[in-house]
Phi, psi and omega in degrees: 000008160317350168293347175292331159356315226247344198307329185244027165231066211275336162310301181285314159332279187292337170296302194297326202291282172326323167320293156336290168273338152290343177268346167282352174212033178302145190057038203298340223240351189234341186246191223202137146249124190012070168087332187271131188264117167297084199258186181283331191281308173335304202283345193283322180314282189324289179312290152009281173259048158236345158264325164299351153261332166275005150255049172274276205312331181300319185272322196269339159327317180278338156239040156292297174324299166301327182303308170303321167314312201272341179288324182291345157341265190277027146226056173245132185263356180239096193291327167325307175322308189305293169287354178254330186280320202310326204268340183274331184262026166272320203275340144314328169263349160324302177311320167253014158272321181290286173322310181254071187287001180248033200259088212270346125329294173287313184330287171329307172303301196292319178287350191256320137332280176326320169291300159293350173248038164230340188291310186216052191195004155252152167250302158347107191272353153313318198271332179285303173345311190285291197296325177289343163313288182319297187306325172281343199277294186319309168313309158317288221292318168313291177303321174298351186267335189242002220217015205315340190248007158290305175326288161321282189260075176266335181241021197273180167308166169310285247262326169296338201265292191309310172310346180276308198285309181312325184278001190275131186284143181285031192246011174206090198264357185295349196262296188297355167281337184321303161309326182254326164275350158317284182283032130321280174305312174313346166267320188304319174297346214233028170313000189247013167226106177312308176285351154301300174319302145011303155319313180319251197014321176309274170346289193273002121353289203290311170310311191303313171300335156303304210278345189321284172323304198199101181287340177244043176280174181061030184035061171079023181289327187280311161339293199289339169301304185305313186311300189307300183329281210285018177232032177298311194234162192266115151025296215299324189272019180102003213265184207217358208295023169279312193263005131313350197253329150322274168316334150290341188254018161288292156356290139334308195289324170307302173305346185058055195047017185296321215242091198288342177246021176269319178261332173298296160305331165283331155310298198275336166278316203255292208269350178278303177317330215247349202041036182277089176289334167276311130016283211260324167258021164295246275260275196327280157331014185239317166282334161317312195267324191288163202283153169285327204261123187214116177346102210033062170233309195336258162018278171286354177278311152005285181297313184249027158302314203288315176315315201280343157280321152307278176339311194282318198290327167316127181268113175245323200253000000 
């Protein structure tokens, strides 16, 4: 991949490139490459599509790149590292959000970075305010590139917004999970704003039709958002937390017991709702004893030791 070299240097890259292939093919319209007649329009051809593959190499370089930021991110066992790190990679990936703003690869990356350090690693509601914006602003911009009439009623009525989601074709669900747990988080910031809150419904739309497609995607995360969602209110107020509680133990089960904040959230929605005191610390002692480091978890499994320690030391019940 030394050709990436050549990638921000895109003048001088074609200028050298052209040089190059004219002396290898000089008098291109009378001579032959292995057999093959070399014209003036071919050659023209030729400079085209070899620049149109380094910058190929380039865009997937970048989002590789980004892809890594966020994996190093989320497999760091040291959240203190994370918050003193965090502000040189947003504003890198800012940056290759800007160049490439229709790159739906980077969209993703950024909103998925941003969303996790506004989800558990800030205290500050400004700031989580700020960052989940950004992660739902990145997301948006991902979904209006693959999703335009999803896009178009994002703010229509329910029945409009649902008739958009029924017609979507289902073959890039990463821009719609993307989308829907941005705003997710993007509400969880704004509980004291009835029109956000409003929303949910939108929301938990959307998840359903992801796990509808693929019930463990994202190793049982969507699942675990719904779980959070359907476990608000206790039976007595119309609530639902049976089938919260269904979906938290999906959740699990998909992740195969990795995503240590999936029983940390099932303790605190479900089993606190319900008042089940053996439930809620079984499940908290269970994330005590288990190991935190697991592929891109490592981070929030960290995060939901601590919780799960806070949690037990509460006199709640």
């Amino acid at each position: 991949m030394a050709v990436l070299i050549l990638g921000p240097l895109s003048i001088t890259g074609s200028s050298i490139l052209n040089r190059s292939i004219k002396n290898t093919v000089s008098d291109a319209a009378r001579q032959s490459w292995s057999g093959i007649k070399i014209t003036a329009w071919s050659y023209r051809l030729l400079v085209l599509l070899l620049l149109a593959l380094l910058a190929g190499c380039a865009s997937m370089a970048t989002q590789r790149l980004a892809n890594n930021l966020a994996s190093a991110m989320l497999n760091q066992d040291d959240p203190d590292t994370v918050r003193a790190g965090a502000p040189a990679y947003l504003l890198l990936l800012d940056g290759m959000i800007r160049d490439n703003p229709k790159d739906q690869t980077l969209l993703v990356a950024g909103s998925r970075l941003y969303g996790a350090l506004a989800s558990g690693l800030i205290q500050d509601s400004a700031r989580i305010k700020r960052m989940s914006n950004r992660s739902r602003d990145y997301a948006r911009q991902a979904l209006c590139l693959r999703y335009k009439s999803l896009c178009q009623n994002e703010n229509a009525p329910f029945e409009e917004f649902a008739a958009s989601v029924n017609e979507l074709g289902m073959d890039e669900l990463s821009v719609l999970y993307a989308y829907a747990t941005s705003w997710a988080g993007w509400i969880a910031a704004r509980t004291d704003d009835w029109n956000a809150l409003a929303d949910l419904p939108k929301v938990e739309l959307l998840l359903e039709r992801i796990i509808n497609k693929t019930p463990d995607y994202d190793n049982g995360r969507a699942q675990l958002y719904l779980a959070v969602m359907r476990s608000q209110l206790p039976p007595a107020l119309g609530g639902k937390p049976e089938t919260g509680r269904y979906h938290f133990e999906q959740a699990i089960a998909y992740s195969q017991g990795r995503d240590l904040i999936a029983k940390v959230e099932f303790a605190r929605r479900y089993a606190r709702l319900v008042f089940d005191q053996p439930l809620h610390d079984r499940l908290l002692k269970e994330v005590l004893e288990a190991p935190a480091q697991a592929t891109d978890l490592t981070l929030s499994n960290i995060l939901a030791k601590q919780q799960a320690t806070r949690l037990l030391a509460d006199d709640y019940f």
